[in-house]
C-alpha positions, 0 to 999 in steps of 0.5 A: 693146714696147708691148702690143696695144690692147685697151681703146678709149675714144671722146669723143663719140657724134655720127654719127662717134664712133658709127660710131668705137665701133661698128667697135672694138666690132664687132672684139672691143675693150672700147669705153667711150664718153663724151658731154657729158649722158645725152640726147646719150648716148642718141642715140649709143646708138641710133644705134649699134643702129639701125646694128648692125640694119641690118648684121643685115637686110643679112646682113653681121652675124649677130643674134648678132654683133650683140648682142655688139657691143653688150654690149662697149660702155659709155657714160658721162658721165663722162670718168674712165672713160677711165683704163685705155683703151690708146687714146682717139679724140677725135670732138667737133665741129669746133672747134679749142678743143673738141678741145684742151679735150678733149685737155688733159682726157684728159691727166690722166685717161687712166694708162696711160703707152703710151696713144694719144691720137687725134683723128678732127679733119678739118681741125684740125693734130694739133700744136695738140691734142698742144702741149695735153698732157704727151705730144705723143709719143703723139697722133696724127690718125687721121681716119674718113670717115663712114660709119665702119662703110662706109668703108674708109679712115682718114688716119693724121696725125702730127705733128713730135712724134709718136713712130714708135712711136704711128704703128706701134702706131696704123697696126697697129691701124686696119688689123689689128684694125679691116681699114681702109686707112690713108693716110698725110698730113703734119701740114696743115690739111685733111690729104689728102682735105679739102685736095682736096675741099673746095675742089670742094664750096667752088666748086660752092657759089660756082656755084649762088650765081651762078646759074650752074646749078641745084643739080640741074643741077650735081649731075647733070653730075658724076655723069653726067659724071664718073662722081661718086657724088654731085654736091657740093651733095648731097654737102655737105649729107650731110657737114654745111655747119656742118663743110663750114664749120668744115674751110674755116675751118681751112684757109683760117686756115693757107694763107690762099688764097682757095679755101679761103673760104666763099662768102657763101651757105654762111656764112648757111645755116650761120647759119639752121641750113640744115645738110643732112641732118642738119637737113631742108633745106640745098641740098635738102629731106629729108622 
């Protein structure tokens, strides 16, 4: 049997590769973690201090917990450092040619013959990731929701190729060692959650662009109305529209049912860089 993983890898330290190495390393693990240049390295490093202290001034992590998360993380450009890892996450952007890129790389890095390769991929079938590598066998989609330090669940996706024991051993760790509930999904654009949310964020979008209501307006009647923690449009604007985009395209290249379209609005506020929160402005403006 298959030895416990130890040693984590993450490609990708955006805001979900970030939270992805903060939990393994907050959980005791040796946690290497990759991006394309020291700049964008930087960034995710900072964000995972800024997230640590933010845990310390919540009293939910001791100054001292803190600081030895931040000691079991490495960060690199270099993706050879992957080669011992017991298991890699994949967390780039939404972009099925990125990621199976990524996989094809990761393929002939990564030594250890019971490695798990996995993909935080929100949308992208984990067949055409695995059909990129010698192993199909051992990768698999484990998919974060963001906040990943916040949220508790994790879809676990396998594909027809994926073996029973990459799923044990990938099943065992997300709810042992990092504490999160797993769902289990088939192996299909959108996968659980994607499949049922993104055609409501998708149809309130259509609703603002007719004029129907105001954003504000559709967004109160959920959150008072239904009790919605947040209405949609604010809600597609944390998530990303460029991702909103990205996990519609995906879904709608596989079922080809017009719910899964992006309205005419969302594709050119993509296109100006209107993305949410993440850039200022999209359905709303952040200072």
């Amino acid at each position: 049997m298959a030895e416990r993983i130890q040693r984590v890898g993450v490609v990708g330290a955006g805001l979900m590769g970030s939270g992805i190495a903060e939990v393994h390393a907050r959980a005791g693990l040796d946690v290497v973690v990759s991006e394309v240049n020291r700049p964008a390295l930087d960034a995710g490093r900072a964000r995972i201090e800024k997230s640590l202290q933010r845990g310390v001034r919540s009293g939910k992590l001791s100054q001292d917990d803190a600081d030895a998360a931040l000691a079991r993380l490495t960060f690199t450009t270099e993706q050879e450092a992957f080669a011992d890892r017991d298991l890699v996450v994949e967390a780039v952007l939404e972009q099925e040619q990125a990621k199976v890129d990524v996989f094809r790389s990761l393929d002939k890095i990564v030594d250890r013959p019971d490695a798990i390769l996995a993909s935080n991929t929100s949308s992208i079938p984990i067949m055409k990731l695995g059909m990129a590598t010698e192993r199909p066998q051992q990768v698999v989609g484990v998919h974060f929701f963001n906040p990943v330090p916040v949220l508790p669940l994790v879809e676990l996706v396998p594909s027809l190729l994926t073996d029973e024991e990459t799923v044990r051993r990938t099943d065992e760790h997300v709810t042992g060692a990092l504490g999160k509930t797993v769902i289990r999904s088939q192996d299909r654009a959108g996968f659980i959650v994607n499949a049922l949310l993104v055609p409501y964020l998708l149809s309130a979008i259509r609703m603002f662009e007719s004029g129907f209501a105001s954003a504000e307006d559709i967004d109160r009647g959920m959150e008072l109305g239904t009790a919605h923690p947040m209405g949609p449009l604010r809600l597609a604007d944390l998530i990303g529209l460029d991702t909103i985009k990205a996990i519609a395209d995906s879904m709608y290249a596989e079922f080809k049912e017009q719910l899964y379209s992006s309205p005419p609005l969302l594709l050119r506020m993509v296109d100006a860089g209107l993305l949410g929160k993440k850039t200022g402005r999209g359905f709303y403006s952040y200072g």
